[in-house]
TORSERO-124757 format. One record per atom (N, C-alpha, C): atom name; x, y, z. Coordinates in nm, 3 decimals, padded with zeros to 5 digits. Atoms other than C-alpha are relative to their C-alpha. Example, Ala and Ser with C-alpha at 12.3 -4.5 7.8 and 13.67 -1.06 7.14 Angstrom:
2
+------+---------+---------+---------+
! site !    east !   north !      up !
+------+---------+---------+---------+
!    N !  00.089 ! -00.119 !  00.000 !
!   CA !  01.230 ! -00.450 !  00.780 !
!    C !  00.090 !  00.120 !  00.000 !
!    N ! -00.082 ! -00.119 ! -00.006 !
!   CA !  01.367 ! -00.106 !  00.714 !
!    C ! -00.077 !  00.109 !  00.073 !
+------+---------+---------+---------+
// end
This chain:
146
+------+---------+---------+---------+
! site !    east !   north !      up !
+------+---------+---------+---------+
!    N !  00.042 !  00.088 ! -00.108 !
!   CA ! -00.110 !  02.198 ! -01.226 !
!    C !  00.102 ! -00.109 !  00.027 !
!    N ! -00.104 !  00.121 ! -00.020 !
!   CA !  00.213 !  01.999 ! -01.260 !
!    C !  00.068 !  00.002 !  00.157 !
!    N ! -00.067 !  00.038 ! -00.140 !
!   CA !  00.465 !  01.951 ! -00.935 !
!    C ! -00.053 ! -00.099 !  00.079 !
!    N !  00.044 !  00.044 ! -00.104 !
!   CA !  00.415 !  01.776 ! -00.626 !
!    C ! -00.041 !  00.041 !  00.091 !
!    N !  00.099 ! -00.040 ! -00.178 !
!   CA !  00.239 !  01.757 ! -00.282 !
!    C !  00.059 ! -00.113 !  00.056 !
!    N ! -00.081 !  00.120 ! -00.214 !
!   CA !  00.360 !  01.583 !  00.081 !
!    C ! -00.067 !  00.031 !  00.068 !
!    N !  00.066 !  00.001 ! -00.147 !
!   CA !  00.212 !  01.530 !  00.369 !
!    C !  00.013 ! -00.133 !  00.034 !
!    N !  00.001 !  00.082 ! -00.073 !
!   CA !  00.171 !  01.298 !  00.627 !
!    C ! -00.076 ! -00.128 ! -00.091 !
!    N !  00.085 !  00.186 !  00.068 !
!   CA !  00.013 !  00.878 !  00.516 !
!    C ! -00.009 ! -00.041 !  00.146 !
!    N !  00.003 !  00.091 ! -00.119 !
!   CA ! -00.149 !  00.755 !  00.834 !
!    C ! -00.038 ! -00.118 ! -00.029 !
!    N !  00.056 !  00.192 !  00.001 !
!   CA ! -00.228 !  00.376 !  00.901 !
!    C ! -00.001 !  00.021 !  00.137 !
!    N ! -00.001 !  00.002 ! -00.129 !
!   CA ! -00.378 !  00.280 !  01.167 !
!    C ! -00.111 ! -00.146 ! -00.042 !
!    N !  00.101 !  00.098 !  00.006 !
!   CA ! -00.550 ! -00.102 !  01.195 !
!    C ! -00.121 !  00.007 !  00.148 !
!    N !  00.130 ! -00.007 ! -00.120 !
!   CA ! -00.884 ! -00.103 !  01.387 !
!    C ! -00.063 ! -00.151 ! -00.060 !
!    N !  00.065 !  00.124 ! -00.010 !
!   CA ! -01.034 ! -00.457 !  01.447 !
!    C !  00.059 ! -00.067 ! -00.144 !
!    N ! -00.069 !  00.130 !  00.117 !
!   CA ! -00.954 ! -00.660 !  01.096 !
!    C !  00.039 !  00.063 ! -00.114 !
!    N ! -00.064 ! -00.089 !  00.104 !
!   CA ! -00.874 ! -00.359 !  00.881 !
!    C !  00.103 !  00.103 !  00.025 !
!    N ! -00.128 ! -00.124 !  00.027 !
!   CA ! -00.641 ! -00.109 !  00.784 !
!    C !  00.000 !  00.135 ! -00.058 !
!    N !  00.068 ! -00.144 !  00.063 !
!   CA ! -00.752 !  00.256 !  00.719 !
!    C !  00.167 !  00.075 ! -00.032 !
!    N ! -00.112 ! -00.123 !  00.015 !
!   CA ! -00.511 !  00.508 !  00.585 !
!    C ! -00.047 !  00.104 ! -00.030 !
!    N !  00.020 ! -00.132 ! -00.013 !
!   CA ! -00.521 !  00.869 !  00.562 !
!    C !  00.105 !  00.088 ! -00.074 !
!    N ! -00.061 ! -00.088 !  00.031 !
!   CA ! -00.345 !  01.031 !  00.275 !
!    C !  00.010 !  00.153 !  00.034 !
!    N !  00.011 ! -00.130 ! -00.012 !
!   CA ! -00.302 !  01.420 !  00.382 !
!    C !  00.039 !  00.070 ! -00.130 !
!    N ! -00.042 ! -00.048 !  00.127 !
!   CA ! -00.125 !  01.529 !  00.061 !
!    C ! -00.067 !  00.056 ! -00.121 !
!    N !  00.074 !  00.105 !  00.102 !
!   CA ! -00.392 !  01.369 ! -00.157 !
!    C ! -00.162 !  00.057 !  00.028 !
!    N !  00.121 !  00.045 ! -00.022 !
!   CA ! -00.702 !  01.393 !  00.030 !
!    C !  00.000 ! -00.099 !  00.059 !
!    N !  00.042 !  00.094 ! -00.031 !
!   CA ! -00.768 !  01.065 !  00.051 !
!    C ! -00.011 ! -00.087 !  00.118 !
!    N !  00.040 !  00.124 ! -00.170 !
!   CA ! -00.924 !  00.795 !  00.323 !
!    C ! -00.037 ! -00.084 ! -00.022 !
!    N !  00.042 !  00.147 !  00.108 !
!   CA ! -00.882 !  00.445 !  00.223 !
!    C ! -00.025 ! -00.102 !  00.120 !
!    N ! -00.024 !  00.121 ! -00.043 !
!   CA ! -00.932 !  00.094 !  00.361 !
!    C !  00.071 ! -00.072 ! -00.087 !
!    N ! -00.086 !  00.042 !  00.145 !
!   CA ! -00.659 ! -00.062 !  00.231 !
!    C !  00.002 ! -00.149 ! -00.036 !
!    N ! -00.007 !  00.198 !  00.030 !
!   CA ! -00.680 ! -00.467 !  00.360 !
!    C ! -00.074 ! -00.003 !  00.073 !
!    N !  00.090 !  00.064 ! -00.048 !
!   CA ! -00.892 ! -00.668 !  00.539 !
!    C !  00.093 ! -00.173 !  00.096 !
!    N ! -00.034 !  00.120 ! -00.091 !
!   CA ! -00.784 ! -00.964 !  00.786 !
!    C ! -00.048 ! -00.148 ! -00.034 !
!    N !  00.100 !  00.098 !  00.002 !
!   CA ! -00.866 ! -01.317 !  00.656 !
!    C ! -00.055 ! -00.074 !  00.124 !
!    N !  00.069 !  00.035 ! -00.108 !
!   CA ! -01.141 ! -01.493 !  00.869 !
!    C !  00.099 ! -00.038 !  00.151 !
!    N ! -00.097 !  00.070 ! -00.079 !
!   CA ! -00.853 ! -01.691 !  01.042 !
!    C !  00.131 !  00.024 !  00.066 !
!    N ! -00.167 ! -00.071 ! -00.052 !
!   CA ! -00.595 ! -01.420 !  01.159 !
!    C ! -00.087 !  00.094 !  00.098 !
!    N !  00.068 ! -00.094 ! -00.116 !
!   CA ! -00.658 ! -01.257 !  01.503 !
!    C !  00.082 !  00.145 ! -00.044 !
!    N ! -00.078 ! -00.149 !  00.017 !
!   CA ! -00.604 ! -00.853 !  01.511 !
!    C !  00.108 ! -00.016 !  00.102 !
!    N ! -00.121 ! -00.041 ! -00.068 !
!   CA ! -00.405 ! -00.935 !  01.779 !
!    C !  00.131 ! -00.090 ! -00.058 !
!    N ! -00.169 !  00.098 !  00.044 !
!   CA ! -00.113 ! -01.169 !  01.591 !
!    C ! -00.050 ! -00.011 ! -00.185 !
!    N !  00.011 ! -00.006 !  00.156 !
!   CA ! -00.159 ! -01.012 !  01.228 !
!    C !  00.112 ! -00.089 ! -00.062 !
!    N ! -00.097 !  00.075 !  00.074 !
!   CA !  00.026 ! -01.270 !  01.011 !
!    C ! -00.034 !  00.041 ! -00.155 !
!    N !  00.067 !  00.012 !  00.185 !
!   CA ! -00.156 ! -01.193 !  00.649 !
!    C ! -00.101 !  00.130 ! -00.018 !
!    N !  00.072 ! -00.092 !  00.075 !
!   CA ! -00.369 ! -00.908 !  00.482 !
!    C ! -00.042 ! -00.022 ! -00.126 !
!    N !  00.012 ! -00.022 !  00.096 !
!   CA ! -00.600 ! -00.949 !  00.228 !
!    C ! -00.059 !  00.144 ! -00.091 !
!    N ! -00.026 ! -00.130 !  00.017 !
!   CA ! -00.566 ! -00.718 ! -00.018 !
!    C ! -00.058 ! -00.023 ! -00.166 !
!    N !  00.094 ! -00.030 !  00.122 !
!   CA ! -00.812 ! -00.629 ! -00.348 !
!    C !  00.013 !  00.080 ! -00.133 !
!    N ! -00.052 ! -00.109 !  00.102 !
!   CA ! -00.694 ! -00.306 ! -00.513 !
!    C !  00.128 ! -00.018 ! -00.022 !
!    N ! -00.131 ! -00.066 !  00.025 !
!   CA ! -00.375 ! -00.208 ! -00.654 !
!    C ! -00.012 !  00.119 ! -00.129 !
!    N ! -00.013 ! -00.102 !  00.140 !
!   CA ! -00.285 !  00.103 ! -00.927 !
!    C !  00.103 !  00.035 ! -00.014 !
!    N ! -00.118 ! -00.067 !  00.034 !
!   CA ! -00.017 !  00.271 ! -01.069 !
!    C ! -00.010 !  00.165 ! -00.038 !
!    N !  00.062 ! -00.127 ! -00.014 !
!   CA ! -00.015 !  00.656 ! -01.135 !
!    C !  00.130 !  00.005 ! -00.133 !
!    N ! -00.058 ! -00.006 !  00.098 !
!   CA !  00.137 !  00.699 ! -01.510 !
!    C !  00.068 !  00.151 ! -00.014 !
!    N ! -00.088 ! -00.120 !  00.004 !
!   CA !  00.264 !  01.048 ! -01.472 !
!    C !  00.054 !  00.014 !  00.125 !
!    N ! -00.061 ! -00.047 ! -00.138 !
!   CA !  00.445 !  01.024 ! -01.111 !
!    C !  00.053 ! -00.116 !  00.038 !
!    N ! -00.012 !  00.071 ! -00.070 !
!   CA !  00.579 !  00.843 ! -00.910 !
!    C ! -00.025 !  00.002 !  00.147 !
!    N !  00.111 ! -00.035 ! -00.120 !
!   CA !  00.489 !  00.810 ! -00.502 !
!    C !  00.152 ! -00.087 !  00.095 !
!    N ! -00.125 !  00.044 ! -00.100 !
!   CA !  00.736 !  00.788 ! -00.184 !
!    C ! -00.078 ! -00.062 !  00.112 !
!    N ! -00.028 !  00.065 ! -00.123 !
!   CA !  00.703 !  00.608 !  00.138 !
!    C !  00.070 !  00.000 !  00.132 !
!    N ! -00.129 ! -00.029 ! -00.080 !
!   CA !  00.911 !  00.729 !  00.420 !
!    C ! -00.040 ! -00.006 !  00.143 !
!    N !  00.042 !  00.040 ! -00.137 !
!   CA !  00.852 !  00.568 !  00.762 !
!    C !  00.074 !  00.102 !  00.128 !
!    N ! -00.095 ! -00.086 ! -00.075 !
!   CA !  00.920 !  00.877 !  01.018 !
!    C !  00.003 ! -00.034 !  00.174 !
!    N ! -00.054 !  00.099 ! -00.105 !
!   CA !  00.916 !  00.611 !  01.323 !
!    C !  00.062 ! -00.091 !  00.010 !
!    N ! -00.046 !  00.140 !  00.021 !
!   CA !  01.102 !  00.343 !  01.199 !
!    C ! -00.112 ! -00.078 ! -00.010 !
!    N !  00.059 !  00.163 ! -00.039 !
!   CA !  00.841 !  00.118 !  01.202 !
!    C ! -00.007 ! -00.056 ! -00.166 !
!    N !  00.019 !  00.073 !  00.094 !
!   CA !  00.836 ! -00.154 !  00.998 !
!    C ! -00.113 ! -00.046 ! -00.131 !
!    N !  00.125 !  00.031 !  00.030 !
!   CA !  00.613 ! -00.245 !  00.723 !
!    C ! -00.002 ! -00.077 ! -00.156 !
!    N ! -00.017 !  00.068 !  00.071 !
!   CA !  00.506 ! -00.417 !  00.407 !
!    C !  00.002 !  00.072 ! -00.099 !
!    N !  00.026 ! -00.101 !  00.098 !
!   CA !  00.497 ! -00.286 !  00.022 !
!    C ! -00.023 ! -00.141 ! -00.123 !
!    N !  00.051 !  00.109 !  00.130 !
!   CA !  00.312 ! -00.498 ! -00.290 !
!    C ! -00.012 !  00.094 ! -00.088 !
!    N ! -00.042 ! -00.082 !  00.124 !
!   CA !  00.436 ! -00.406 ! -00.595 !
!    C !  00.000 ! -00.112 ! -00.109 !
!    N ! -00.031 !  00.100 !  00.194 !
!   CA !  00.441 ! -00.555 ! -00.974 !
!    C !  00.057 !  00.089 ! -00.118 !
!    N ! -00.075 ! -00.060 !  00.118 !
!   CA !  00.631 ! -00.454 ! -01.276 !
!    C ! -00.123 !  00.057 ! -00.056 !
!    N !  00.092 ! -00.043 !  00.067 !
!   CA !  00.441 ! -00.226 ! -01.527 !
!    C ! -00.086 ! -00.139 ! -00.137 !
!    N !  00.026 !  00.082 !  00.078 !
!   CA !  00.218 ! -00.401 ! -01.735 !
!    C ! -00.181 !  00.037 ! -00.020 !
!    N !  00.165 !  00.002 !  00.012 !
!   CA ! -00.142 ! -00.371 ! -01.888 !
!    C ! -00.070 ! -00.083 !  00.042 !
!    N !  00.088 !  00.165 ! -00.023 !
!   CA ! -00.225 ! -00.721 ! -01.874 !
!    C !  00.053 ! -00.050 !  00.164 !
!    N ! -00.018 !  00.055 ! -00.151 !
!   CA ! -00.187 ! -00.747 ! -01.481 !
!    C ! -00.091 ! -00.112 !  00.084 !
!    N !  00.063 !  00.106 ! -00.080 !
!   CA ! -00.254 ! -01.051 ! -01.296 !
!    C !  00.038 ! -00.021 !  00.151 !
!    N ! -00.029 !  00.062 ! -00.180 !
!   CA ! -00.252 ! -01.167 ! -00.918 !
!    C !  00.095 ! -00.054 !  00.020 !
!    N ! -00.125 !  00.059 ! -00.034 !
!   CA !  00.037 ! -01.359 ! -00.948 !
!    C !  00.124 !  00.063 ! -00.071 !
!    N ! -00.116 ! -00.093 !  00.047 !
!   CA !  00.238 ! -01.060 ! -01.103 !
!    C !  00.029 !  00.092 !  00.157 !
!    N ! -00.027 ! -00.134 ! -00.142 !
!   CA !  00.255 ! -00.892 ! -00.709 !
!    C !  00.082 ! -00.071 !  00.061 !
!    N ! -00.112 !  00.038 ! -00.130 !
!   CA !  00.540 ! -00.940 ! -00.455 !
!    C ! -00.008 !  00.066 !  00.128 !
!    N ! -00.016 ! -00.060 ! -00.115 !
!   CA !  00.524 ! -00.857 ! -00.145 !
!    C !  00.128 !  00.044 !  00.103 !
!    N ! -00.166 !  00.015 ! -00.044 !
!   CA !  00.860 ! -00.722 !  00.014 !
!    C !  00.032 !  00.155 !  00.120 !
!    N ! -00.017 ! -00.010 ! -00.094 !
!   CA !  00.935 ! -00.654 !  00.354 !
!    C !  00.107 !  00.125 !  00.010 !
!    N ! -00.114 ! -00.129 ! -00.024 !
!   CA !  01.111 ! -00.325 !  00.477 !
!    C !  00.041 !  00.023 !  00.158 !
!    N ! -00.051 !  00.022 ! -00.105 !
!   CA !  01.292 ! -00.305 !  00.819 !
!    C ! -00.075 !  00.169 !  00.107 !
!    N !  00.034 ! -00.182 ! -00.055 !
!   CA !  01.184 !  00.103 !  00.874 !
!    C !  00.087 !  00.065 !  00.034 !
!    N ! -00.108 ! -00.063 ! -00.029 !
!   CA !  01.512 !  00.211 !  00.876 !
!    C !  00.049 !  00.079 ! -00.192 !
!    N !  00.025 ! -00.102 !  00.156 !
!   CA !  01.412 !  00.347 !  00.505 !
!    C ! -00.115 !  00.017 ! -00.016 !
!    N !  00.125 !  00.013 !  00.065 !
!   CA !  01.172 !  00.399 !  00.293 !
!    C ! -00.001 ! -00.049 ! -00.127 !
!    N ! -00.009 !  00.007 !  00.129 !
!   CA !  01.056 !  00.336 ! -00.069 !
!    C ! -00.124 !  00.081 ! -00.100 !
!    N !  00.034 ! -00.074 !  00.091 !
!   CA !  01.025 !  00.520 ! -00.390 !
!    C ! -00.054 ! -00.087 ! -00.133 !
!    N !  00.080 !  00.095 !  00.073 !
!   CA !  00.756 !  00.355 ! -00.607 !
!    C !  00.010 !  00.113 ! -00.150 !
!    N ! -00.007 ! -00.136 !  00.151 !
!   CA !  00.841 !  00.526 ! -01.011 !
!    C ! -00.172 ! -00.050 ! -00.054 !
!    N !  00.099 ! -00.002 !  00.108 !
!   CA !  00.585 !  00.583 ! -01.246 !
!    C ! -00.038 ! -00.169 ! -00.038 !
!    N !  00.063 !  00.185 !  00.059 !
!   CA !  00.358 !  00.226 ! -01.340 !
!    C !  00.066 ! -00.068 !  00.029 !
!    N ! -00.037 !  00.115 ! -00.089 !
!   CA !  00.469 !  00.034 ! -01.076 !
!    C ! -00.140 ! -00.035 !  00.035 !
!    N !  00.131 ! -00.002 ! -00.087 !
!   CA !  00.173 ! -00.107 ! -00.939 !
!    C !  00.056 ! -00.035 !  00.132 !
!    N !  00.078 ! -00.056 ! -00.134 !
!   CA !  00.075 ! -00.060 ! -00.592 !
!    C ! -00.065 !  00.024 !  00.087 !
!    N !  00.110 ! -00.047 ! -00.126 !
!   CA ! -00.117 ! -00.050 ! -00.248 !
!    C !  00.097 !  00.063 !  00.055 !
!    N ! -00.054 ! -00.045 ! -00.107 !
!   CA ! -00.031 !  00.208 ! -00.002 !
!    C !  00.062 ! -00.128 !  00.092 !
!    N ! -00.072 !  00.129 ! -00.029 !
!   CA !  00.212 !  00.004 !  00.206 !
!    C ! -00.059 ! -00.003 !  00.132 !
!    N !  00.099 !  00.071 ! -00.085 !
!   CA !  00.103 ! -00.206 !  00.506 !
!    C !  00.082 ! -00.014 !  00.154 !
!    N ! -00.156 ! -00.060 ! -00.111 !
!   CA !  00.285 ! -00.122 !  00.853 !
!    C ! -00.066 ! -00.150 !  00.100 !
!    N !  00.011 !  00.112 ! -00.052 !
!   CA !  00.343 ! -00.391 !  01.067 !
!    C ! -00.071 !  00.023 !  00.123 !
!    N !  00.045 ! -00.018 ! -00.105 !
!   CA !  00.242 ! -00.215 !  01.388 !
!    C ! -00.147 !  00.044 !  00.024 !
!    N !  00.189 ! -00.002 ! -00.008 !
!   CA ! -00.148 ! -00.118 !  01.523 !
!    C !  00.012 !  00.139 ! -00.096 !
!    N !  00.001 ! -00.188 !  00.077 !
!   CA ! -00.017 !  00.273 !  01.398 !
!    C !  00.119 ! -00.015 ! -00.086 !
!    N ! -00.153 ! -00.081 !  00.028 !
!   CA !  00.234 !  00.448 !  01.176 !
!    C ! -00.017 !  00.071 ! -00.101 !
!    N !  00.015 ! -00.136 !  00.058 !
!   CA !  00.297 !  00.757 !  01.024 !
!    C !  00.146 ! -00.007 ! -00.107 !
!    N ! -00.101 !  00.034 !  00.122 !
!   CA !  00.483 !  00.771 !  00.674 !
!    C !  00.005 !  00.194 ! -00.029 !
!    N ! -00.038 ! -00.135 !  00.078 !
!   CA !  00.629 !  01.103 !  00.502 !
!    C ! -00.044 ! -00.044 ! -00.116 !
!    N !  00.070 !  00.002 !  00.107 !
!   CA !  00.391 !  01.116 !  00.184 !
!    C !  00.046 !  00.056 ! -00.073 !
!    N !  00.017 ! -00.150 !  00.100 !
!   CA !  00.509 !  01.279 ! -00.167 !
!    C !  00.001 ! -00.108 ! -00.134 !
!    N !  00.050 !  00.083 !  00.115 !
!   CA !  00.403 !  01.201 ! -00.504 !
!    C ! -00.010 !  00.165 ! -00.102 !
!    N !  00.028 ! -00.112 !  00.075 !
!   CA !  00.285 !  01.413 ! -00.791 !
!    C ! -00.137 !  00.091 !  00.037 !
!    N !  00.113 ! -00.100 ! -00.044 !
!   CA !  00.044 !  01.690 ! -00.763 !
!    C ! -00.131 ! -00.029 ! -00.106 !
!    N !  00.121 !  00.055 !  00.071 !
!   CA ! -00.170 !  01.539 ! -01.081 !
!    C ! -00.010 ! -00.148 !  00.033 !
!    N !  00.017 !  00.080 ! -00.081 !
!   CA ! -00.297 !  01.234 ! -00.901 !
!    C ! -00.100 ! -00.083 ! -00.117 !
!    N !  00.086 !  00.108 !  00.120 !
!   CA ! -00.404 !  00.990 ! -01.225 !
!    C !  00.072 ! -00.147 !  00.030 !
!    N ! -00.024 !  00.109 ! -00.094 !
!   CA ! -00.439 !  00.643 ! -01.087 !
!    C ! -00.074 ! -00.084 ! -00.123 !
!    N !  00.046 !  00.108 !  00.021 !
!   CA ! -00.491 !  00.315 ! -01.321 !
!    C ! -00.091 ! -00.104 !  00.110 !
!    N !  00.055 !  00.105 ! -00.077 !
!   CA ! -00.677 !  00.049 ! -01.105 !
!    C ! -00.013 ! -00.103 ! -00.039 !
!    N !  00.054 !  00.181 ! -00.041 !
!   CA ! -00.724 ! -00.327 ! -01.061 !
!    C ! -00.033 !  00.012 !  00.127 !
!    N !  00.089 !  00.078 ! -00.133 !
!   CA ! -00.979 ! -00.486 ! -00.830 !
!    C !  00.007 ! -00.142 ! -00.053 !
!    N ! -00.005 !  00.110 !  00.007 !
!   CA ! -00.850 ! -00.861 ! -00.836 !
!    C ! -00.114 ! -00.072 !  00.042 !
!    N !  00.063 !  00.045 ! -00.032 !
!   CA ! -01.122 ! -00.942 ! -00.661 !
!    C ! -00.136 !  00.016 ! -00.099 !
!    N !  00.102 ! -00.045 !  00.124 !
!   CA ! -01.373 ! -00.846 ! -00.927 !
!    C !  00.042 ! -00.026 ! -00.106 !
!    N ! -00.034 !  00.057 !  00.106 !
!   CA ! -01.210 ! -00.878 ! -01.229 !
!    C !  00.094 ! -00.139 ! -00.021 !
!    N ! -00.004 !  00.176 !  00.086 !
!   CA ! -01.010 ! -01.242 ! -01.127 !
!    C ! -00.106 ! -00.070 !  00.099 !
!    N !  00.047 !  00.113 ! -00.103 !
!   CA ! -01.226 ! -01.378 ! -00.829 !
!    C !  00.088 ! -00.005 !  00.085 !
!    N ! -00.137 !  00.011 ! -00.166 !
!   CA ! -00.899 ! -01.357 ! -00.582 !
!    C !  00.049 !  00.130 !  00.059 !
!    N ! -00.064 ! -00.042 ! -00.055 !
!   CA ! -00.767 ! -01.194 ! -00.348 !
!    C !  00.133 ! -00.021 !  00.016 !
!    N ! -00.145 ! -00.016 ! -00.019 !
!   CA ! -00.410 ! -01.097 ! -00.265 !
!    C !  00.038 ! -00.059 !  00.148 !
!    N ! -00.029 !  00.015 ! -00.150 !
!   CA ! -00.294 ! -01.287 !  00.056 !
!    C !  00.128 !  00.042 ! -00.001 !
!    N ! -00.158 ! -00.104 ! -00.032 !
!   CA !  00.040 ! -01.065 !  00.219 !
!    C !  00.020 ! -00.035 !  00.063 !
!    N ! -00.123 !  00.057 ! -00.141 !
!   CA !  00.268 ! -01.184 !  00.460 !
!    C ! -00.025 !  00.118 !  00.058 !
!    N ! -00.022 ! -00.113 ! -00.061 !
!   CA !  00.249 ! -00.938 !  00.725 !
!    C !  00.171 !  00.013 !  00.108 !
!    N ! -00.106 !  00.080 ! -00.104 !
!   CA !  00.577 ! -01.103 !  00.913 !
!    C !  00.114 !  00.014 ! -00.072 !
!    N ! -00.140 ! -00.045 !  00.082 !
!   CA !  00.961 ! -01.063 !  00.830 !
!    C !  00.014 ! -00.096 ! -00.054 !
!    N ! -00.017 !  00.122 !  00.085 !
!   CA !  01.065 ! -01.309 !  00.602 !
!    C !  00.141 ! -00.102 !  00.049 !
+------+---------+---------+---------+
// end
């Protein structure tokens, strides 16, 4: 059951969230949420709850419109905290390759849509944190170039 799988990663924000659509994977996430005080129409920030890492793989990113977008990541670590994430801005004239226990949200596109080239491993074992549950905070993200 080892190798990989690809497919398409949609995003698409509708009203104050951000759905994605692994094809590869399955999966159909909500990935952030809008705080009270950011219109959908002049996204500046995303808050953001989950993150995981996937200990046997690693997971690509590959923007096949250019568009721009965000990626929150933290060094490996058991003892993960909220103020171990960075948020760091990509132009869409690449992509990025997240290795093994990086942590991780699917990344956060700047525009209403965008369509990523998905590949990762084909055994799909995912650590989790919910900051919001286990510290009480949320992740606020720049959605804006730096």
């Amino acid at each position: 059951m080892g190798g990989e799988c690809s497919g398409d990663f949609l995003y698409k924000w509708t009203g104050d969230q951000c759905t994605a659509i692994n094809k590869a994977v399955g999966g159909d996430y909500v990935t952030g949420r809008l705080p009270r005080n950011v219109s959908p129409c002049n996204r500046t920030h995303v808050l953001v709850r989950e993150a995981n890492y996937h200990p046997d793989g690693g997971q690509v990113f590959y923007p096949k419109n250019k568009d721009p977008f965000i990626a929150v990541l933290a060094l490996p670590t058991d003892d993960i905290k909220p103020e171990n994430f960075q948020a760091f801005y990509f132009d869409g004239s690449f992509g990025v390759q997240i290795h093994a226990d990086i942590w991780h949200q699917p990344v956060y596109p700047i525009n209403d849509e965008a369509s990523f080239l998905g590949k990762q491993g084909a055994v799909h074992a995912c650590v989790v944190v919910d900051t919001a549950e286990e510290f009480g905070k949320y992740l606020l993200v720049p959605l804006t170039k730096p």
